[in-house]
Backbone bond lengths (Angstrom), bond angles and torsions (degrees), N, CA, C in turn:
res aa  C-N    CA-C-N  psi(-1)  N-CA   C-N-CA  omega(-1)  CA-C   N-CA-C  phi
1 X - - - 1.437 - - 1.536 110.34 -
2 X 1.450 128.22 -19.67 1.418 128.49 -139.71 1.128 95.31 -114.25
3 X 1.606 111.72 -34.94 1.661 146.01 -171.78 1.474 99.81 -65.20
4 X 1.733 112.33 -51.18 1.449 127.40 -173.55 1.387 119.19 -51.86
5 X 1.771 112.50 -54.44 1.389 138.14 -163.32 1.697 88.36 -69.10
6 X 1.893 114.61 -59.78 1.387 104.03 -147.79 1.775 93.57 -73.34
7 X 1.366 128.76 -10.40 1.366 110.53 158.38 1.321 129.77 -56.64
8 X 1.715 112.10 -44.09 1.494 115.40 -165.21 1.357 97.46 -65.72
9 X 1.438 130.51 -33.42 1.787 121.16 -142.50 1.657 77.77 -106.15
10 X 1.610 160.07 -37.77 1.387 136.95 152.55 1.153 123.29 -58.24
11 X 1.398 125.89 -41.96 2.361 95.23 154.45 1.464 120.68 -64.38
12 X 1.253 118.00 -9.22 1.821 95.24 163.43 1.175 94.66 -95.24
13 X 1.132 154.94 -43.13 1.450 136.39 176.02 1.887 113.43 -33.13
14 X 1.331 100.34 -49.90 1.158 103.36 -153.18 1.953 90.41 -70.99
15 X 1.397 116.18 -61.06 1.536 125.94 150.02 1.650 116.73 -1.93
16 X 0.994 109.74 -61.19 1.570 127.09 163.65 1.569 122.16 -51.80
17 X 1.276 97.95 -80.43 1.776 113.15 175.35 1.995 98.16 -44.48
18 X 1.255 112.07 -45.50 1.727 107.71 -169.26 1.803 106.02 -70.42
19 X 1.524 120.37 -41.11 1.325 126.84 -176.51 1.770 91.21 -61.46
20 X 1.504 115.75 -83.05 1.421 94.15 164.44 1.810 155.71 14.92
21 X 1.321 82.32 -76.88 1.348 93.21 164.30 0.949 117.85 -93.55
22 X 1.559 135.83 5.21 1.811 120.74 153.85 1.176 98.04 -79.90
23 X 1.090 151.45 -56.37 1.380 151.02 175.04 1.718 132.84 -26.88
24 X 1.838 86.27 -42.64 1.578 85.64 167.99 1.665 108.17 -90.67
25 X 1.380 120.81 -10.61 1.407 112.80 -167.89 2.085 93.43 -95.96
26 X 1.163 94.16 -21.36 1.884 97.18 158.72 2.084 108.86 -58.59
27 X 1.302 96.42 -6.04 1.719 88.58 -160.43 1.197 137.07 80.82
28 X 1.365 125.68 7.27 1.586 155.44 -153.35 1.518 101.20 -152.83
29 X 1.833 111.08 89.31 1.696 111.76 172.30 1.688 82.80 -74.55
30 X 1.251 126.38 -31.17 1.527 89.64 -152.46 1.883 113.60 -95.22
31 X 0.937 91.93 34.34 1.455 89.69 162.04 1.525 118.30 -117.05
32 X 1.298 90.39 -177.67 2.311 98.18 -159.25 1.521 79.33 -85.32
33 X 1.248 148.82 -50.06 1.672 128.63 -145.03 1.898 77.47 -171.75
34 X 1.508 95.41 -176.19 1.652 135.39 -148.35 1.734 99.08 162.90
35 X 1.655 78.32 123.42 1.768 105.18 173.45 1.669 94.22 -65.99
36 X 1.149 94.35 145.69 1.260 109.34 -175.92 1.773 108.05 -80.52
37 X 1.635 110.47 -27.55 1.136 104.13 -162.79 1.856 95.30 -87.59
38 X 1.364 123.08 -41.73 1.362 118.11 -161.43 1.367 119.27 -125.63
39 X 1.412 96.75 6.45 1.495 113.95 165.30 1.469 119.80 81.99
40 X 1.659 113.67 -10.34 1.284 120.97 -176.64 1.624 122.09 -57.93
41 X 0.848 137.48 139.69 1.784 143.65 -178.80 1.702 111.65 -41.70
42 X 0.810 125.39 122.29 1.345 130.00 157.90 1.332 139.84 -101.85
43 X 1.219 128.38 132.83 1.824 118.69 -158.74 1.530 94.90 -78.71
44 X 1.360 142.31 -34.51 1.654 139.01 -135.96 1.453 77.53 -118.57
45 X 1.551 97.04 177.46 1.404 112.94 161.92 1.913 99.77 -129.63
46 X 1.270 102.86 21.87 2.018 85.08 171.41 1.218 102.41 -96.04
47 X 1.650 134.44 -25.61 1.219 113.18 -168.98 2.053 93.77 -88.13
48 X 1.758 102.17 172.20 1.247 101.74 150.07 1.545 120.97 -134.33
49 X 1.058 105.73 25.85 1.699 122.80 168.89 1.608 111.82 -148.22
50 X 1.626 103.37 141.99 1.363 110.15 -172.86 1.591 106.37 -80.87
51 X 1.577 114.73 160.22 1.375 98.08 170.65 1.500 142.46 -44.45
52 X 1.768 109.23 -37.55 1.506 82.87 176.59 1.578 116.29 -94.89
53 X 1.121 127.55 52.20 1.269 144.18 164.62 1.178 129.14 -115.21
54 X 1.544 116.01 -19.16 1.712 134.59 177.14 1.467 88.46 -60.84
């Protein structure tokens, strides 16, 4: 059970830390995420590409 939780809350960490760093490599630390493909801003951190880039 303990094993379960400390998995779920280190893949959103990790989820986090990766949106992050598209963002600063977008040129923008202060945003939550950046599509990976066109660099545009993103509100979430689950996706890592905006729609017209999927």
């Amino acid at each position: 059970m303990f094993e379960s939780q400390y998995n779920d809350e280190m893949e959103a960490e990790v989820k986090h830390l990766e949106a992050q760093m598209r963002a600063i490599n977008a040129g923008h630390p202060e945003w939550l995420n950046a599509c990976s493909g066109c660099g545009c801003e993103l509100t979430g951190i689950e996706n890592s590409r905006c729609e017209k880039c999927r």
